[in-house]
Backbone bond lengths (Angstrom), bond angles and torsions (degrees), N, CA, C in turn:
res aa  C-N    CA-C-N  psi(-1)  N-CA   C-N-CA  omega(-1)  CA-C   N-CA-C  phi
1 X - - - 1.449 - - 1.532 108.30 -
2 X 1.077 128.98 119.73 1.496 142.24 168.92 1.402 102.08 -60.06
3 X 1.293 86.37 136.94 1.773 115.51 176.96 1.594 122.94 -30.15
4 X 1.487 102.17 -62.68 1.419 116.26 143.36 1.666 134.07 10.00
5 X 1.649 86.16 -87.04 1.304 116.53 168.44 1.209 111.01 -43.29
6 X 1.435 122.33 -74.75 1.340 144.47 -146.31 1.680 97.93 -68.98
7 X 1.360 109.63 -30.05 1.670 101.15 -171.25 1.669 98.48 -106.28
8 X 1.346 117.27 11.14 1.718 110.66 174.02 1.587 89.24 -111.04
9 X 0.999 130.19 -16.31 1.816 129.49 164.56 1.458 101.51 -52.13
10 X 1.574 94.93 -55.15 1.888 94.23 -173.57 1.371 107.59 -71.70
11 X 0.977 132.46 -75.10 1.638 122.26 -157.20 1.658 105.79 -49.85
12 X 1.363 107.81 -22.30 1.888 108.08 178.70 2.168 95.82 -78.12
13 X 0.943 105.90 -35.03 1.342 96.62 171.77 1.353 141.54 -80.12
14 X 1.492 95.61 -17.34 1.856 124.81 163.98 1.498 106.21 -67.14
15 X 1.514 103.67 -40.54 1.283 110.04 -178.22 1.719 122.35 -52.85
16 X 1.121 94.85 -79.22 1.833 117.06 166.98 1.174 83.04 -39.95
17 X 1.533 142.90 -99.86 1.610 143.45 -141.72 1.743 105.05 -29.33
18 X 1.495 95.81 -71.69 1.547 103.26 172.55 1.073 136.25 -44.72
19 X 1.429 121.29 -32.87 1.339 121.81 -172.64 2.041 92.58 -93.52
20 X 1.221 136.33 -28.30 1.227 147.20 137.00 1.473 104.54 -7.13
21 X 1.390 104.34 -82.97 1.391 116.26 -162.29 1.651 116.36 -69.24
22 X 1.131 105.69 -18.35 1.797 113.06 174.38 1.544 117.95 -80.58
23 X 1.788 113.28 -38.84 1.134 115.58 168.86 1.311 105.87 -61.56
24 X 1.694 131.80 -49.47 1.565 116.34 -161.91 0.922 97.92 -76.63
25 X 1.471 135.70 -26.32 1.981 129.88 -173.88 1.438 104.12 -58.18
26 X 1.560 117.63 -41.71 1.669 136.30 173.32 1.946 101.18 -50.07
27 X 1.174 103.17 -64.22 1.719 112.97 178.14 1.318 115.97 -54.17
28 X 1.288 138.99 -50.43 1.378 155.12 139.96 0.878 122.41 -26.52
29 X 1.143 121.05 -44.69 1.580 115.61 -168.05 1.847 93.21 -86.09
30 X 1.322 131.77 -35.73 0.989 119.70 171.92 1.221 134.86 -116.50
31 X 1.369 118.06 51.49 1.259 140.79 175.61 1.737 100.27 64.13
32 X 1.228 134.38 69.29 1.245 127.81 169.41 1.568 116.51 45.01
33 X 1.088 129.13 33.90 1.793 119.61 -153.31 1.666 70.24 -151.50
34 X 1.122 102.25 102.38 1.859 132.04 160.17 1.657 103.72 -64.82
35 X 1.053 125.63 -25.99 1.327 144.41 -172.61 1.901 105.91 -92.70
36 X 1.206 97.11 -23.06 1.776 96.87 162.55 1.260 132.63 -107.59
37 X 1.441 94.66 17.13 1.990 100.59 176.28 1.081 99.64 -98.71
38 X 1.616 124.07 155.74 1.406 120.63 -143.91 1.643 73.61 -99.25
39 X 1.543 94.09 166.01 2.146 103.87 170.92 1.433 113.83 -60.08
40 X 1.882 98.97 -22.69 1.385 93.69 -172.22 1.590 130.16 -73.92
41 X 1.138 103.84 -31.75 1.238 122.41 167.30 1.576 115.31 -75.64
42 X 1.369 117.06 -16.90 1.417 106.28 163.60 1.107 129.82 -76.17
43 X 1.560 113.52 -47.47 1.507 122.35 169.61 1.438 103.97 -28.10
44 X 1.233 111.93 -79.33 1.340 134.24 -170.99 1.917 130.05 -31.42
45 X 1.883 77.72 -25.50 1.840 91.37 -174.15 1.371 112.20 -46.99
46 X 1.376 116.68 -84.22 1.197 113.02 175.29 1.590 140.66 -28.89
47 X 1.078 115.03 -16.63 1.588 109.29 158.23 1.796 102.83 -105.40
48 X 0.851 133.91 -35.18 1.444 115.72 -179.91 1.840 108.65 -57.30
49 X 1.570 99.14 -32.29 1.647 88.24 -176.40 1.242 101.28 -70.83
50 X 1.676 134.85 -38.98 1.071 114.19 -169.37 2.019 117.81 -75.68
51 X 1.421 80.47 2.54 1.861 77.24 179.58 1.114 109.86 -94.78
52 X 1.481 111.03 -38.59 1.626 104.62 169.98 1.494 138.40 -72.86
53 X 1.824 114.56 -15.57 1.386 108.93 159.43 1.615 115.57 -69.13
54 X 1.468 103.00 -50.28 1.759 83.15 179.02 1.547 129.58 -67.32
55 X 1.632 118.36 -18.35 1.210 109.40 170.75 1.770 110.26 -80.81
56 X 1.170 113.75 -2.01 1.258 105.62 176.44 2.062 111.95 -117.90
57 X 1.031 102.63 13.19 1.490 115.96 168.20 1.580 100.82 -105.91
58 X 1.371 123.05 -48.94 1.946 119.70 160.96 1.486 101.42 -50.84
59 X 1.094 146.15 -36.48 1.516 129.39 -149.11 1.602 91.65 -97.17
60 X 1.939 104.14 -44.78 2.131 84.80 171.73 1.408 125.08 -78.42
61 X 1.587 116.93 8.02 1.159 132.64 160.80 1.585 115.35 -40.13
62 X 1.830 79.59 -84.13 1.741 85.66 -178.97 1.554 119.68 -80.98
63 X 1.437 123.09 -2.32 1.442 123.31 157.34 2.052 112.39 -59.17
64 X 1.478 88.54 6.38 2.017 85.32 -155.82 1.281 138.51 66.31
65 X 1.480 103.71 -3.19 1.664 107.83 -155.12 1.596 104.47 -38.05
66 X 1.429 125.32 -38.65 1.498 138.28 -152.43 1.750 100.73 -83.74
67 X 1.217 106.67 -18.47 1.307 110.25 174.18 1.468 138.25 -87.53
68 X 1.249 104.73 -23.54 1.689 113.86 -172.37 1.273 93.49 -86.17
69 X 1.755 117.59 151.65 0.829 124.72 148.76 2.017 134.51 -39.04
70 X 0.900 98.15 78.22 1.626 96.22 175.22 2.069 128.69 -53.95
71 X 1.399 106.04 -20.94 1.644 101.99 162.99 1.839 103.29 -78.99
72 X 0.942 120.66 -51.76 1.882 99.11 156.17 0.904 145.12 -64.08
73 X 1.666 140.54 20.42 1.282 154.72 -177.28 1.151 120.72 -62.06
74 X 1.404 128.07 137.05 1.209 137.82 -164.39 1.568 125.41 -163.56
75 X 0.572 152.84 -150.85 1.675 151.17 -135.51 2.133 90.59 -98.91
76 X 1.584 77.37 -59.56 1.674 66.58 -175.34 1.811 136.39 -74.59
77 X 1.631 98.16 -17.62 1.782 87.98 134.75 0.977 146.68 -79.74
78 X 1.923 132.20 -1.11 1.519 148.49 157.79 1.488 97.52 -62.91
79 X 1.444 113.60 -24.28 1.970 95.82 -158.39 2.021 86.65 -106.49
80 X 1.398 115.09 7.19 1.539 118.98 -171.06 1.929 79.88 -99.69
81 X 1.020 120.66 -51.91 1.898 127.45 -172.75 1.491 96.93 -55.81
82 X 1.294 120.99 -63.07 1.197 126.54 -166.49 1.666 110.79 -42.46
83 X 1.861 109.01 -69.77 0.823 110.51 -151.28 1.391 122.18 -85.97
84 X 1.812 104.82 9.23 1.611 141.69 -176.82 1.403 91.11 -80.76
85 X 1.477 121.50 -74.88 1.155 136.98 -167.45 1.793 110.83 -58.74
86 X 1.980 123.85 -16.45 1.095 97.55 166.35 1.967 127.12 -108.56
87 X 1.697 83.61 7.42 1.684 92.58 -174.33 1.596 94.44 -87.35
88 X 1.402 127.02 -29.63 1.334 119.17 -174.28 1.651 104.37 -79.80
89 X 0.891 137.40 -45.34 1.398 127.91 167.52 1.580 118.88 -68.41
90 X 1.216 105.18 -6.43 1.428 112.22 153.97 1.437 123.80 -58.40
91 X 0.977 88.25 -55.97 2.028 119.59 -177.71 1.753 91.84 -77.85
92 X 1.343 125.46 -23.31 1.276 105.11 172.51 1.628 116.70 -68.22
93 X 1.609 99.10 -57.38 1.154 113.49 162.00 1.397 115.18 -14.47
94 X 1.098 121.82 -106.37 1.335 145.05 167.25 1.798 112.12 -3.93
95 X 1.093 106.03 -45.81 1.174 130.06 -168.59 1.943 105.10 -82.50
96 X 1.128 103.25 -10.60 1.619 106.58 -166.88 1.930 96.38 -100.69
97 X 1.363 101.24 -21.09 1.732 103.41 -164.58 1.791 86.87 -85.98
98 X 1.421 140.30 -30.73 1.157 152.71 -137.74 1.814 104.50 -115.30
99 X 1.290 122.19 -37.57 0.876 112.78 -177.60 2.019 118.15 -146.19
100 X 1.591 123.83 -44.18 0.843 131.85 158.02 1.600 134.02 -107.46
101 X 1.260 122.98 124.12 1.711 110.48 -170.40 1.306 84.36 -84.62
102 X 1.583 78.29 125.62 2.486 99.04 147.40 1.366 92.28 -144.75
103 X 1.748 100.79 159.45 1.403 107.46 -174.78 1.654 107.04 -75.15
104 X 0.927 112.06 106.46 1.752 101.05 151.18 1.144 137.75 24.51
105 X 1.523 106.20 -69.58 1.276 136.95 -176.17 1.945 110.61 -58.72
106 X 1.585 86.49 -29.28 2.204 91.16 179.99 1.483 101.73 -77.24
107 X 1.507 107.63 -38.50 1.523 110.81 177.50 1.601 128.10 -38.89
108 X 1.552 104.18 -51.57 1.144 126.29 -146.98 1.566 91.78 -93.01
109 X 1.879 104.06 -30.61 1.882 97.93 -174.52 1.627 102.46 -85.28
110 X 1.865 120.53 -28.56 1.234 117.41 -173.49 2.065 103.97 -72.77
111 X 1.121 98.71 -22.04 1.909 103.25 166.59 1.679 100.27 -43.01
112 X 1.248 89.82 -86.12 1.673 108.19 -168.92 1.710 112.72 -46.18
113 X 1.168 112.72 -35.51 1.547 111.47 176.71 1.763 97.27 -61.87
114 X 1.547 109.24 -74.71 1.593 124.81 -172.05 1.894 95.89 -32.30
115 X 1.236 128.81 -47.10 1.427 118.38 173.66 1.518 117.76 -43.65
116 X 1.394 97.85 -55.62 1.357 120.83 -156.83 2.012 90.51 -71.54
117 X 1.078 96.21 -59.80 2.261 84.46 -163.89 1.353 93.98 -81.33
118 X 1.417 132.04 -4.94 1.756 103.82 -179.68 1.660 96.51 -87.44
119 X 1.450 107.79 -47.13 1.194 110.51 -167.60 1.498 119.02 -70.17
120 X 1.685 110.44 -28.58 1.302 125.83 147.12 1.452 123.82 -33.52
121 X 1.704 127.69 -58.11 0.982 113.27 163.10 1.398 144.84 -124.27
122 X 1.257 102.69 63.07 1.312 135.75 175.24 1.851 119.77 -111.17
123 X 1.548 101.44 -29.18 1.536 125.57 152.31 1.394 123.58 -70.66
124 X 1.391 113.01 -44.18 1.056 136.23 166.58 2.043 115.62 -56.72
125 X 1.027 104.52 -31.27 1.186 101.32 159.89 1.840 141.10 -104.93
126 X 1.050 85.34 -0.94 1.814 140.21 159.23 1.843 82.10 -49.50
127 X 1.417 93.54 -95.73 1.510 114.82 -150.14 1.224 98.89 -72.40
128 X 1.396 138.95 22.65 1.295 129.81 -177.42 1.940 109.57 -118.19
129 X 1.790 79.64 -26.87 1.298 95.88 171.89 1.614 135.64 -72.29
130 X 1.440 93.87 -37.68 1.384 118.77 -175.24 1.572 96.65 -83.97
131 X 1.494 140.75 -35.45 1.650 124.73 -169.46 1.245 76.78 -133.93
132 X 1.103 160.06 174.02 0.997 141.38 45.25 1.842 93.34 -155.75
133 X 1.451 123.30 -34.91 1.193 144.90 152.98 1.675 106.11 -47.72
134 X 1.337 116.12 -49.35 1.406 112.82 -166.71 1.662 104.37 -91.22
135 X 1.090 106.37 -14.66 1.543 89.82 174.24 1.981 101.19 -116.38
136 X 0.874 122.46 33.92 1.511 140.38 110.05 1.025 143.21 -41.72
137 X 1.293 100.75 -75.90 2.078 110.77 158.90 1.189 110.04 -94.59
138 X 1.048 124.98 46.16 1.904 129.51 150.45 1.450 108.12 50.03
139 X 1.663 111.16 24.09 1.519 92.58 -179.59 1.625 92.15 -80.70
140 X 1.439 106.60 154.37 1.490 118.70 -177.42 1.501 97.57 -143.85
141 X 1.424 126.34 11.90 1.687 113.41 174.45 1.547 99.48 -96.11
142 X 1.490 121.03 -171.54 1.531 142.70 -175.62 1.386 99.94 -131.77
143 X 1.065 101.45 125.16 1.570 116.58 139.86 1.278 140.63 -38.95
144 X 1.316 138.25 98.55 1.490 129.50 156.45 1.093 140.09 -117.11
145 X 1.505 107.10 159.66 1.947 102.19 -177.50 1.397 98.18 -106.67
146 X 1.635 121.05 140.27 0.704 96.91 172.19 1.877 103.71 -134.60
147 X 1.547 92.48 124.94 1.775 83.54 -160.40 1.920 105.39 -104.43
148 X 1.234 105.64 -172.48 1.922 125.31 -177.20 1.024 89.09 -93.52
């Protein structure tokens, strides 16, 4: 699969995740009862989601997220998710006093979700790679380094 591919897979999967994680932050924040989110904040959905995937698809832009190898992932792309996922809801924040009201409270739960499914599946393809891919194609040898 060309490079291409592989990084328009991701941002289409950032996509869905995100817009995922804003509806349940919406559900969450008010006990699952669609019937207890105020109108005001409904009207409003549709452009805040669209402001917050692209300011938060620019922010894993220049974090690289789309760039590193993801079957080698490790701590220091969890702390690249993390700290993607809290400057852009930062900027969401910010962005809610300036132009659209949402409570806070979706911000702060759609944060913690956006950790959880980006960084969720980016591991997730981690661990799919390493077992589940390899005992697919029957590789059954190990790898070694072997250094001076």
């Amino acid at each position: 699969m060309s490079r291409r591919i592989k990084i328009g897979s991701l941002v289409l999967l950032d996509i869905v995740l995100l817009n995922l994680s804003l509806i349940l932050a919406y559900l969450i924040r008010y006990d699952f009862s669609y019937t207890s989110i105020p109108r005001e904040f409904l009207v409003h959905y549709f452009v805040f989601s669209i402001a917050s995937i692209i300011i938060k698809l620019v922010i894993f832009g220049i974090f690289k997220l789309y760039q590193s190898l993801w079957r080698y992932a490790g701590a220091y792309e969890l702390v690249s998710v993390v700290v993607a996922a809290f400057i852009s809801n930062a900027i969401l924040f910010a962005y809610t006093f300036v132009a659209v009201h949402v409570s806070s409270g979706i911000i702060i739960i759609a944060c913690l979700l956006d950790i959880f499914m980006i960084g969720g599946s980016r591991l997730a393809y981690r661990i799919y790679r390493r077992t589940i891919h390899r005992a697919i194609s029957g590789k059954t040898e190990r790898r070694v380094l072997i250094t001076r």
